[in-house]
C-alpha positions in Angstrom: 0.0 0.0 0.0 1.3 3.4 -1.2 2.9 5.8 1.6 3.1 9.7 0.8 5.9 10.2 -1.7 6.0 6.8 -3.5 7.1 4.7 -0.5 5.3 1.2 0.2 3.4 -0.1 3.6 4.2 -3.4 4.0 0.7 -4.1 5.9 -2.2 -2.4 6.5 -1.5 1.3 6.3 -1.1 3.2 9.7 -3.4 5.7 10.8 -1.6 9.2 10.4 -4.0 11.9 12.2 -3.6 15.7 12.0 -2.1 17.8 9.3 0.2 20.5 8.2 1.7 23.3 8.7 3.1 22.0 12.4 5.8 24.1 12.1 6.1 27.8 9.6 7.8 26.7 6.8 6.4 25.8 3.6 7.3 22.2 3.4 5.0 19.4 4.8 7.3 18.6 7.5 4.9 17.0 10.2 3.3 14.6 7.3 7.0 13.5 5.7 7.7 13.1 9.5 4.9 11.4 10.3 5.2 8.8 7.3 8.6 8.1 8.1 8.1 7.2 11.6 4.8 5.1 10.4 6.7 3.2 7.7 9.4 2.2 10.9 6.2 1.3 12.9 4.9 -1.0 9.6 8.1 -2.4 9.1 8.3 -3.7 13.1 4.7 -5.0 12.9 5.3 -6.5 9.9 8.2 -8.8 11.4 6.0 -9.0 14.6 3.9 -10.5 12.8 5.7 -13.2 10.9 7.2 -14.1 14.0 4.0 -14.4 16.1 1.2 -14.3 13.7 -0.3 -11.7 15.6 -1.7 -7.7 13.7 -1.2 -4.7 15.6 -2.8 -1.7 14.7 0.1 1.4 13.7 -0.9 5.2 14.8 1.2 7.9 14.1 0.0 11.9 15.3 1.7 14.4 12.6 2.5 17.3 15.2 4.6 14.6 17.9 6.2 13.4 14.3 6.6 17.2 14.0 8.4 17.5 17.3 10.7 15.3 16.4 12.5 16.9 13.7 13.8 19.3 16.2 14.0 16.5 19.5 17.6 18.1 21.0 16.3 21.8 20.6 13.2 21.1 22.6 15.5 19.1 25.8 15.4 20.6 28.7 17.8 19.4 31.7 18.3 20.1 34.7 22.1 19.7 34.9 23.9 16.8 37.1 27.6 15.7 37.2 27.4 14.6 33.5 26.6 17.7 32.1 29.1 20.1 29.9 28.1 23.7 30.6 29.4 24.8 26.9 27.0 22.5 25.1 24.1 24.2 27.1 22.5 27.3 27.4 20.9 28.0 30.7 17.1 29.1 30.5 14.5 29.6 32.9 12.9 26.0 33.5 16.3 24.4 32.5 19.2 24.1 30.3 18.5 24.2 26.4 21.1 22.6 24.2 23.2 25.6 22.7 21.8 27.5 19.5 18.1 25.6 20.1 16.3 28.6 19.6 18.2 30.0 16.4 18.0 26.8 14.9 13.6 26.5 15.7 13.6 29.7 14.2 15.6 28.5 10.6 18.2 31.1 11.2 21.9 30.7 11.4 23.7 30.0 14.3 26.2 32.5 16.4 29.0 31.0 15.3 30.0 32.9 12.2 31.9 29.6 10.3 28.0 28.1 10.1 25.9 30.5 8.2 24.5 31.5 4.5 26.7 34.3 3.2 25.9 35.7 -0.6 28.8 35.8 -3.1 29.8 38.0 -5.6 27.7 36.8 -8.2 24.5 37.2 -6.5 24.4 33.8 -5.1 23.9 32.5 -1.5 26.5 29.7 -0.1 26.1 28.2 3.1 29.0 27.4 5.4 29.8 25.2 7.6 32.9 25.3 9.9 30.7 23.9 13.3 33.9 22.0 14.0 37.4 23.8 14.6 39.0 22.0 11.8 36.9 22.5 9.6 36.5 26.1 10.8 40.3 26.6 10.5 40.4 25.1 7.0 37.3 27.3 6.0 39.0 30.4 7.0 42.3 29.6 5.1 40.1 29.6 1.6 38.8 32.5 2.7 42.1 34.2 4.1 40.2 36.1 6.9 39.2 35.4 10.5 35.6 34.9 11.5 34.7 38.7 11.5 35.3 39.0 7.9 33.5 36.1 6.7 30.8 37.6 4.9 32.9 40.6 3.4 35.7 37.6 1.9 32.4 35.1 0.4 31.7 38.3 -1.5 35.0 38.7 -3.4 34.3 34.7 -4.6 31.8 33.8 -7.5 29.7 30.8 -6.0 30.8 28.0 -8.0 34.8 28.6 -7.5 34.0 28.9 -3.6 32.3 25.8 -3.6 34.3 23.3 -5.3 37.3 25.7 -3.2 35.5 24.4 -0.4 35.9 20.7 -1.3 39.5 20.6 -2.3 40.1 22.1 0.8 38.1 19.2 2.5 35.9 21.2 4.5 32.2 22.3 3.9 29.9 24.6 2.0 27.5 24.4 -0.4 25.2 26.8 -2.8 21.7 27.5 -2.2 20.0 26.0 -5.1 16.1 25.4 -5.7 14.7 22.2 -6.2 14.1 22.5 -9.8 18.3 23.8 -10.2 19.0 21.0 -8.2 17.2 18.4 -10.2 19.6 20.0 -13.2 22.6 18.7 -11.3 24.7 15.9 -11.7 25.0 14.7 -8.4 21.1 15.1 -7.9 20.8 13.2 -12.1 22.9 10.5 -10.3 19.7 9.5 -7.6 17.0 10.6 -9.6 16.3 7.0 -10.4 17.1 5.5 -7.1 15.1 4.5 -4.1 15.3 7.5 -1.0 17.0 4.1 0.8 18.2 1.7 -1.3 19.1 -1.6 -0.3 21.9 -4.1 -1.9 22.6 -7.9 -1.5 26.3 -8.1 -1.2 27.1 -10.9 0.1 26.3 -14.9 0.9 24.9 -16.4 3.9 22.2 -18.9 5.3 19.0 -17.4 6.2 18.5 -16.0 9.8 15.3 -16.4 11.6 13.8 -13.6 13.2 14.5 -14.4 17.1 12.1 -14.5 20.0 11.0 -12.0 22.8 8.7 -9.0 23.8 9.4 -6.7 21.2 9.8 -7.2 17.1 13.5 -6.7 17.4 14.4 -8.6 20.7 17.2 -11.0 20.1 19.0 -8.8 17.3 22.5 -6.8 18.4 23.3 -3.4 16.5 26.1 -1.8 16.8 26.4 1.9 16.4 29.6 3.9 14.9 27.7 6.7 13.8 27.6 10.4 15.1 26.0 13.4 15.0 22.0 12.8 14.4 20.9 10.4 11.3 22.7 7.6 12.1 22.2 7.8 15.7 18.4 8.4 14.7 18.4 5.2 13.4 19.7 3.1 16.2 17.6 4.7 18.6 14.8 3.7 16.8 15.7 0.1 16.6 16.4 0.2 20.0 13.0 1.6 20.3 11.6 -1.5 18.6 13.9 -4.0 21.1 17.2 -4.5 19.7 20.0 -4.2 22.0 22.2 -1.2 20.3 26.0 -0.7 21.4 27.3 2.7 20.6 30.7 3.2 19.9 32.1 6.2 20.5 35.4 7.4 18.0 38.3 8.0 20.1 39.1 11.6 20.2 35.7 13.0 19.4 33.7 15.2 21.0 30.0 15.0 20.0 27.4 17.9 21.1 25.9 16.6 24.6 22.4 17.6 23.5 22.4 15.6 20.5 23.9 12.3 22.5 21.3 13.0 25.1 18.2 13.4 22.5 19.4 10.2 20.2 21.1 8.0 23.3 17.9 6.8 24.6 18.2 2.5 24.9 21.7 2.7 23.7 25.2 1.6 25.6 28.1 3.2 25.0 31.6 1.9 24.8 35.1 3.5 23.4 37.4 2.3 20.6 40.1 3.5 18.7 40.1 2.0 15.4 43.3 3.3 14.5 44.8 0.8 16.8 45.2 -2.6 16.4 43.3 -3.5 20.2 40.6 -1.4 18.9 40.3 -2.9 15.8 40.2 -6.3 16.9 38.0 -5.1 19.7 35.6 -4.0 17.2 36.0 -7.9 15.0 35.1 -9.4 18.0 31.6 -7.5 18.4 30.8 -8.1 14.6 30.8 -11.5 15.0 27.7 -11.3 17.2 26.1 -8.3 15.7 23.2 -8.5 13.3 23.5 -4.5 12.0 25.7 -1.9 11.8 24.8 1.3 11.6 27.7 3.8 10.2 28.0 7.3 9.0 31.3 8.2 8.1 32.9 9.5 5.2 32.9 7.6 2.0 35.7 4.9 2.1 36.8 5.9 5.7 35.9 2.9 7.4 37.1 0.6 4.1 40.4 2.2 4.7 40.4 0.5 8.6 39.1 -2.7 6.8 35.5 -2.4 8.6 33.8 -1.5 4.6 30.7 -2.9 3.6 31.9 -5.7 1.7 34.8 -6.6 4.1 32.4 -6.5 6.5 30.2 -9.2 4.6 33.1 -11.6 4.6 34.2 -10.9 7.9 30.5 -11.6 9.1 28.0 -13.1 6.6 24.4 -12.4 6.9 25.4 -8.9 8.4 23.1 -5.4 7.7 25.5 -2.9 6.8 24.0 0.8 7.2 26.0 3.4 5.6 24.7 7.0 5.7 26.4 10.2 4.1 25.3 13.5 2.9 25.8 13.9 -1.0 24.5 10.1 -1.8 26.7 6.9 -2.4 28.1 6.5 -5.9 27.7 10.5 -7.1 30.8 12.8 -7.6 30.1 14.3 -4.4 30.2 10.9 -2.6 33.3 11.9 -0.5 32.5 15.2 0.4 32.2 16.4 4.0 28.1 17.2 4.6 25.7 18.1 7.3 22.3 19.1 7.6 22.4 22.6 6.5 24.1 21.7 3.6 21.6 19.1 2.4 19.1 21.3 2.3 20.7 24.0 1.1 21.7 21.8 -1.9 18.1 19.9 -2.5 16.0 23.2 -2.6 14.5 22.8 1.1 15.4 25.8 2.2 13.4 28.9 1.4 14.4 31.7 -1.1 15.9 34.5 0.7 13.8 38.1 0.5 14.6 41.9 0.6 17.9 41.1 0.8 18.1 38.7 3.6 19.3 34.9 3.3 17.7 32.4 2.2 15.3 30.4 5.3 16.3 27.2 6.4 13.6 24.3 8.1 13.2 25.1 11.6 14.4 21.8 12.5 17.1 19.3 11.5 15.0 17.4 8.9 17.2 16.0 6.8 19.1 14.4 9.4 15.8 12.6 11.4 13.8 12.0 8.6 16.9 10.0 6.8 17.1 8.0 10.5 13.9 7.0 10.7 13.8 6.1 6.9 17.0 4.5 7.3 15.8 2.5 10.1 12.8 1.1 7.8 15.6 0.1 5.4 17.3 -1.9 8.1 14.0 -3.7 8.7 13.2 -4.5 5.8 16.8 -6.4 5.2 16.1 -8.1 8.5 12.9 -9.3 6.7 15.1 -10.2 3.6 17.5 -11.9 5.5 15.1 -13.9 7.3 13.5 -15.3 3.6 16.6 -15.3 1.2 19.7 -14.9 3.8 22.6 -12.8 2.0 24.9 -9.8 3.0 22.9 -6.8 2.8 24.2 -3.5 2.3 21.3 -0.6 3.2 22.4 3.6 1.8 20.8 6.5 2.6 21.8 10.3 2.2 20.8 13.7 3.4 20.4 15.1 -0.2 18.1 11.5 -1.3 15.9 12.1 1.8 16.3 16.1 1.2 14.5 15.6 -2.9 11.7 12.7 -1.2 11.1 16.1 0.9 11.1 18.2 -1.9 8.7 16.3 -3.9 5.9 16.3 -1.1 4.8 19.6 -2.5 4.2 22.6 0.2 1.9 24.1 2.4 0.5 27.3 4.0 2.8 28.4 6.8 1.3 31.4 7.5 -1.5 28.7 8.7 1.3 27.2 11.3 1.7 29.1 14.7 4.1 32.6 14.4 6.1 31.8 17.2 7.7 28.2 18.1 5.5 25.5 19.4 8.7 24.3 22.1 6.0 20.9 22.7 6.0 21.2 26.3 3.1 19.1 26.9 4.7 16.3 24.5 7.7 16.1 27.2 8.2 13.2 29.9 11.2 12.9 32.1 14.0 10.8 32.8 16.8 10.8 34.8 20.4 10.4 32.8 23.8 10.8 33.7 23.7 14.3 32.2 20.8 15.3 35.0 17.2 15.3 34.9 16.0 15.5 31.4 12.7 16.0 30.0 12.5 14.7 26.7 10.0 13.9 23.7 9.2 10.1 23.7 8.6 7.6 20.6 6.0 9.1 18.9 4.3 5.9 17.4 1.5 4.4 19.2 1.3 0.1 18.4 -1.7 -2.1 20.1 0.6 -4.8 21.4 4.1 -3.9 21.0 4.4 0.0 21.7 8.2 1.5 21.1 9.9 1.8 24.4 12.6 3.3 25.6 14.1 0.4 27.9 17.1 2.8 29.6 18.7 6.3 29.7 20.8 7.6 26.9 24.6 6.8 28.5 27.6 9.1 28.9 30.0 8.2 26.0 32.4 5.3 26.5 30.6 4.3 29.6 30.4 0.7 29.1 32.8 -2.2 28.5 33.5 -3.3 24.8 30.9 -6.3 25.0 27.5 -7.2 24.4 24.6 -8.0 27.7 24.4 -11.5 28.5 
């Protein structure tokens, strides 16, 4: 059965209530949300029931499905010993994770190395040095410090800056519409490809489905991704009962707010797999796991030997998940991306007016939708692997995920509320090593086998290299 945008339903479809515009922005945000999260929900019913011939109904609300497009900007916390004061901003009511309310309102961030800056030619180009590497490389291209950003885009013509950018391995990319973007060669390369796709890459036995409470009890995931797609993902299989292990990169420093939002069911270890005790480490997991969920640069894990395909004959019958910005097999495969990026690229964002820069999505969108479609992906493979067996190899990108958004049409916003809705009556509480945190909870709603989040999201590295007994 048909989803919105082309997608299937496995089962009966679930029932979506409420409507657009959640959120003031012209693009359908809460329904593409809302179909996501209900084609995860399908998927875990549908392997619910092969394994216990039992239907469950699937119910999905659009402005919770909403709400989670933005789930870090709307934590709150009361801060314990956990907590990093310079990932915060301290509020009345709590701490908000830092730049929360620039980012609700689409605008760019204080720190002048993330923005949308307009270049000589009359185009807009958005930034993004968020992390001091990248920063530092961004302002060599531009030979300037962060002050004179905006004065040294405007001695570049767009294009030159841009591919600039690249060489110089850090990240920016133009503001194009949807229709320029269709015109272009990355977005020509995944015009004809699913928004996940999903390869057989290998040869193994089939894999039953294993017992338990929830659809995905039994199955082991391990996490190496960052930020908020690939984490998105884990969480939600979590959600559904697998037992996910993060694994935190030695040396990395992710945003507290974004572990805290996408943490929830997880543990989290430490590896260096520039090391030989990490990479063996890391060998020894695989052998147990069923998925792994990664999000790293194109080739950057093959070069550790931990690829797709060396994966597959390392571990038959695995799910491989890779996730990257500018889609897998384009000429931008190997370019640095984030969200801002994607949909400045796709044509999310909105044209800029009276002079002022172009409007981005009040949310991260491109990064939780791609999660939770990227989790249905990972489902379904389960599903495959359980029928045919095989290596499977699931790919999903910000820009694929960024034109399914595109192609969903628009919506009034002047219909949606002028101010933020912060969904303070969505929030529940737990308590985490960061502090007392209220939080949004799994927005899907299943008769017998609801999401659940079975414990707090962990400080990174905090557990032992090894899976539950």
């Amino acid at each position: 059965m048909a989803a919105k945008g082309g997608l299937a339903f496995m089962g009966e479809a679930p029932n979506i209530t409420g409507r657009d515009p959640v959120m003031r922005f012209p693009r359908p945000l809460g329904e593409a949300a809302a179909t996501a999260i209900a084609l995860c929900g399908d998927a875990a019913a549908e392997i619910w029931r092969r394994r216990t011939g039992q239907s469950q109904s699937v119910r999905v609300d659009v402005r919770a499905a909403a709400a989670s497009l933005a789930g870090y900007a709307y934590l709150r916390l009361t801060p314990g010993e956990g907590a990093r004061a310079e990932d915060w901003e301290a509020e009345p009511g709590g701490w908000r994770a830092w730049g929360a309310r620039s980012v609700l309102r689409g605008e760019n961030a204080s720190n002048p190395a993330v923005g949308i800056y307009r270049c000589a030619d009359g185009r807009w180009i958005h930034l993004h040095g968020g992390l001091p590497h990248l920063a530092e490389r961004l302002l060599e291209v531009l030979d300037t410090d962060p002050a004179g950003i905006a004065t040294a885009v405007g001695r570049w013509h767009s294009d030159d800056l841009e591919e600039t950018l690249a060489e110089a391995e850090t990240c920016g990319a133009i503001v194009r519409t949807a229709a320029e973007w269709r015109d272009h060669p990355v977005a020509q390369s995944l015009r004809d490809r699913p928004v996940v796709e999903l390869h057989r890459i290998g040869e193994a036995l089939p894999v039953p489905l294993p017992a338990g409470g929830a659809p995905l009890s039994g199955l082991k995931v391990l996490d190496l991704s960052s930020a908020l797609a690939g984490p998105t993902c884990a969480r939600t299989l979590a959600e559904h009962g697998a037992e996910v292990l993060h694994v935190a990169a030695a040396g990395r420093r992710d945003r507290q707010p974004f572990l805290a939002d996408t943490g929830h069911g997880k543990r989290s270890t430490a590896l260096d797999l520039k090391t030989d005790r990490g990479r063996e480490k890391l060998v020894e997991l695989l052998r147990d796991a069923d998925v792994i969920c990664q999000s790293y640069r194109t080739g950057a894990l093959d070069r550790l030997g931990f690829g797709a395909n060396q994966v597959a004959a390392l571990r038959p019958g695995i799910i491989y998940l890779s996730i990257n910005c500018y889609g897998h097999d384009t000429a931008w495969s190997g370019r640095r991306g984030w969200e801002g990026l994607a949909q400045a690229a796709t044509g999310v964002t909105v044209p800029g007016t009276d002079g002022r820069p172009p409007r981005l999505a009040p949310c991260s969108c491109c990064d939780y939708l791609t999660g939770y479609l990227a989790a249905r992906g990972v489902m379904e493979a389960l599903l495959r692997r359980s029928r045919e067996g095989g290596s499977w190899h699931v790919r999903a990108s910000l820009c694929q995920t960024g034109m399914w958004l595109t192609r969903l049409g628009t919506v009034p916003e002047h219909m949606a509320p002028a101010e933020p809705d912060l969904f303070e009556d969505l929030l529940v509480e737990s308590r985490t090593p960061f502090g007392r945190l209220r939080h949004l909870p799994p927005v899907t709603d299943m008769d017998i086998t609801p999401p659940r989040r079975r414990r707090p999201p962990p400080l990174p590295g905090a557990d032992p290299p090894a899976w539950t007994e």
